[in-house]
N, C-alpha and C positions, 0 to 999 in steps of 0.2 A: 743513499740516493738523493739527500738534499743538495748534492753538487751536480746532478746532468745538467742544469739548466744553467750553470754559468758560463760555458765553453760560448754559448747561442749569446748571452748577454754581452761578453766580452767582443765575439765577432760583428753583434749589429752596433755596436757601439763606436768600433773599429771603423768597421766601412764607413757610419754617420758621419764620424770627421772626417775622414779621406774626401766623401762626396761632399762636402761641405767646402772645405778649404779648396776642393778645386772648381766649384762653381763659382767660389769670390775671384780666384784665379782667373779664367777664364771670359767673366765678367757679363756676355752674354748682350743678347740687343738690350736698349736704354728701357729701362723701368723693369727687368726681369728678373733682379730680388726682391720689389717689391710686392711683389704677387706669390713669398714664398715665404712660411712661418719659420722661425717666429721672427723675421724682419719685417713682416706686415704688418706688426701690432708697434714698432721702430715707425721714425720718419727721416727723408734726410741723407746726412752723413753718416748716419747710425745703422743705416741698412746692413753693411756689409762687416761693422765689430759685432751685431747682433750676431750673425751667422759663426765667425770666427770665434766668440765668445762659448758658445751652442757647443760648438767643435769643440775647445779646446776641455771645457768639461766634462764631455765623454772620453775624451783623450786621457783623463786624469782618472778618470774610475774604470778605465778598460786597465787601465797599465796597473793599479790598486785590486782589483778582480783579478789578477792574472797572478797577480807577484804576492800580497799578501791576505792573510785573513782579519785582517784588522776592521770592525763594526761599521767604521766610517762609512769605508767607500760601500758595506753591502746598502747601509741604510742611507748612504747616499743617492746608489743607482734605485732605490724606493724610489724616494723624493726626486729624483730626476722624472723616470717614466710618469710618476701619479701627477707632476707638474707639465710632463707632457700632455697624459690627457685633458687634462683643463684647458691646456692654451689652443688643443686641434678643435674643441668644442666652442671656445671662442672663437675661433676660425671660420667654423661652421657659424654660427651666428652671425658676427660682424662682418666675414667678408666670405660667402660662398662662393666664389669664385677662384678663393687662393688655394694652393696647394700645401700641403703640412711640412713642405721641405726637408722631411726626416733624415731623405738621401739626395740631397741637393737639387738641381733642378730636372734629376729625374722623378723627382716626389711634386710636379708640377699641377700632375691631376686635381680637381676640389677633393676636399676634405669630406671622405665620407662614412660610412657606421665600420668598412673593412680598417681604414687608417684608423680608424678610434678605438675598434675592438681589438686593434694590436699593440696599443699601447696600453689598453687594460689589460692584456696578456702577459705582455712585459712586465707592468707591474707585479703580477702575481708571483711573476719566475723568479723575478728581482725577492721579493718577500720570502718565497720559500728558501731563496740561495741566504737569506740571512745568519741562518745555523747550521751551513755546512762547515764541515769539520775541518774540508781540505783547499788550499788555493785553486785557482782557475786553472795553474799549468797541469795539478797532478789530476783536475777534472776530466782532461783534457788527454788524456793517457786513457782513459776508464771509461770507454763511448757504452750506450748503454739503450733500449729502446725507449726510456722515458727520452731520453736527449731526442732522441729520432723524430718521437713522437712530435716534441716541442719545433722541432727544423718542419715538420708536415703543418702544423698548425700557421706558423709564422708565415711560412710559403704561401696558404689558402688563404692569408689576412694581407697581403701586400700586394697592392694594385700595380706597384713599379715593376713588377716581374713582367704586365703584359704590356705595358710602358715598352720596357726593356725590348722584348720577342717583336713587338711593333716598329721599333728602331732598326733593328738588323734587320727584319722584312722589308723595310723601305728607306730606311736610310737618310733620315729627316724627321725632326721635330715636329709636335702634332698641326703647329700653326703653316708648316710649309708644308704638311700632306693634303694630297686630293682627298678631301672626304667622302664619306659615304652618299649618297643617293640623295635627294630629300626624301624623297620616300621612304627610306629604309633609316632616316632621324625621328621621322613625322612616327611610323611605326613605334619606334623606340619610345618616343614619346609619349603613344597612347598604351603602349607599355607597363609603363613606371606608375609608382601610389601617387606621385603627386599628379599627375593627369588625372585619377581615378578619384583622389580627393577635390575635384573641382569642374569636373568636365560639367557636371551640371548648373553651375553657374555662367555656361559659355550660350549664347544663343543660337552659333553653329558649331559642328564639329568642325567646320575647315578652318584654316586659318585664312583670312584677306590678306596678309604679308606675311615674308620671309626674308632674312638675311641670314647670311654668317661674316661671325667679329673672331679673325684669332680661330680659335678654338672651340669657339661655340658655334651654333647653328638655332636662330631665335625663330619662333613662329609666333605671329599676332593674331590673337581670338578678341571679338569683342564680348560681354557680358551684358545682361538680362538689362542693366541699368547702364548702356553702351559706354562703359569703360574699356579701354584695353588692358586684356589680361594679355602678359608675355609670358611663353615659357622658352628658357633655353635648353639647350640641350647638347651636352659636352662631346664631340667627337672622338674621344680615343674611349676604349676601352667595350670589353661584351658588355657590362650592366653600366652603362655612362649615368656621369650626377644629372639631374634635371631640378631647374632652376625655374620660378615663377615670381610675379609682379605684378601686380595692380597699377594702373595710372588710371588718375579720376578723367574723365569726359574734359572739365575744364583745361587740366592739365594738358591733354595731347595734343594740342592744334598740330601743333610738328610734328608728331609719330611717324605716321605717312611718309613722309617724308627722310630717304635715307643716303649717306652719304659711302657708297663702297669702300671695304678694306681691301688692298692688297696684298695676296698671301704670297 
């Protein structure tokens, strides 16, 4: 049974590059691989061999998984996903706004514990596939409930699927949809741990301003010591990321002060 799990590795590795080569294809409005790992952590001209590069490495250990059993590619697609997760958690650090680009730029969403806990998934499948007996094709004959199980898990761990269901519902990327309500952000908002980690630093619960940038939907609270605390708050998805920020008192003369995006 140490082979159910290669058939799963081979196909998301599969799609990775497909979605990948055709979001460079494709090319998208101006700055839209920049906002997408691991071109984020790229500047430049480098944005889009970053993506291609990405690609053509899973390209090489789906075709290596499929065709032979040779050490390389199992304990290379390791070293792939476990290199995956370190760079979605640099993501998460240095720019919470990007999306992990797993599957191009429908992997647009921030990077959050569902994208990271599916690449420590992966990891693990990649590890157990290291001592199967048999290649990825004859896997691939031999379906099996652990395999099943492994397609149920992956599915619970991938944000792009409601991405995905959100697209065919309306037919427009998250930046051109009418969003939801303020109300029904602001909600969401007081929702989330990170509200709950901080609401008591705020001096009212309401916010004195709101925009929305893109894809987010920002509301402005001030705090005890009248700094602006921001939270954003991402419009697509049932559990959206929610993002926070401190600006000192000196800092904000201009907060107040907003320029509209046009969606």
């Amino acid at each position: 049974m140490l082979e159910s799990q290669l058939p799963i590795l081979i196909v998301l590795l599969v799609m990775g590059t497909v979605a990948k080569v055709s979001t460079v294809r494709a090319g998208g409005e101006p700055g839209a691989l920049s906002r997408l790992g691991p071109a984020v952590l790229v500047s430049g001209r480098m944005l889009a061999p970053a993506l291609l590069v990405c690609a053509a490495s899973e390209l090489v250990l789906a075709i290596g998984l499929l065709l032979t059993t040779h050490p390389i590619f199992r304990w290379g697609t390791v070293g792939f996903f476990a290199l995956s997760t370190y760079v979605l958690l640099e993501l998460r650090r240095r720019r919470p706004d990007a999306g992990c680009g797993c599957f191009g730029e429908v992997s647009s969403a921030p990077v959050g514990l569902r994208s990271i806990g599916r690449t420590v998934v992966l990891t693990g499948m990649a590890g157990v596939s290291v001592w199967a007996p048999v290649a990825g094709w004859v896997a691939m004959t031999r379906p099996s409930w652990l395999m099943a199980a492994g397609v149920a898990v992956i599915a619970a761990l991938s944000p792009e699927i409601e991405e995905m269901i959100d697209r065919v519902r309306f037919r427009a990327p998250c930046e051109q949809r009418r969003g939801p309500a303020e109300s029904v952000t602001l909600s969401r908002l007081r929702a989330s741990g990170t509200w709950r980690a901080h609401q008591d630093e705020l001096a009212s619960a309401e916010p004195y301003d709101s925009w929305r940038e893109l894809c987010w939907r920002f509301f402005a609270f001030r705090n005890h010591d009248r700094d602006d605390v921001v939270f954003a708050v991402y419009l697509s998805g049932r559990r959206p990321a929610v993002r926070m920020a401190v600006v000192s008192a000196e800092d904000s003369g201009s907060l107040p002060e907003y320029t509209p995006v046009s969606v």
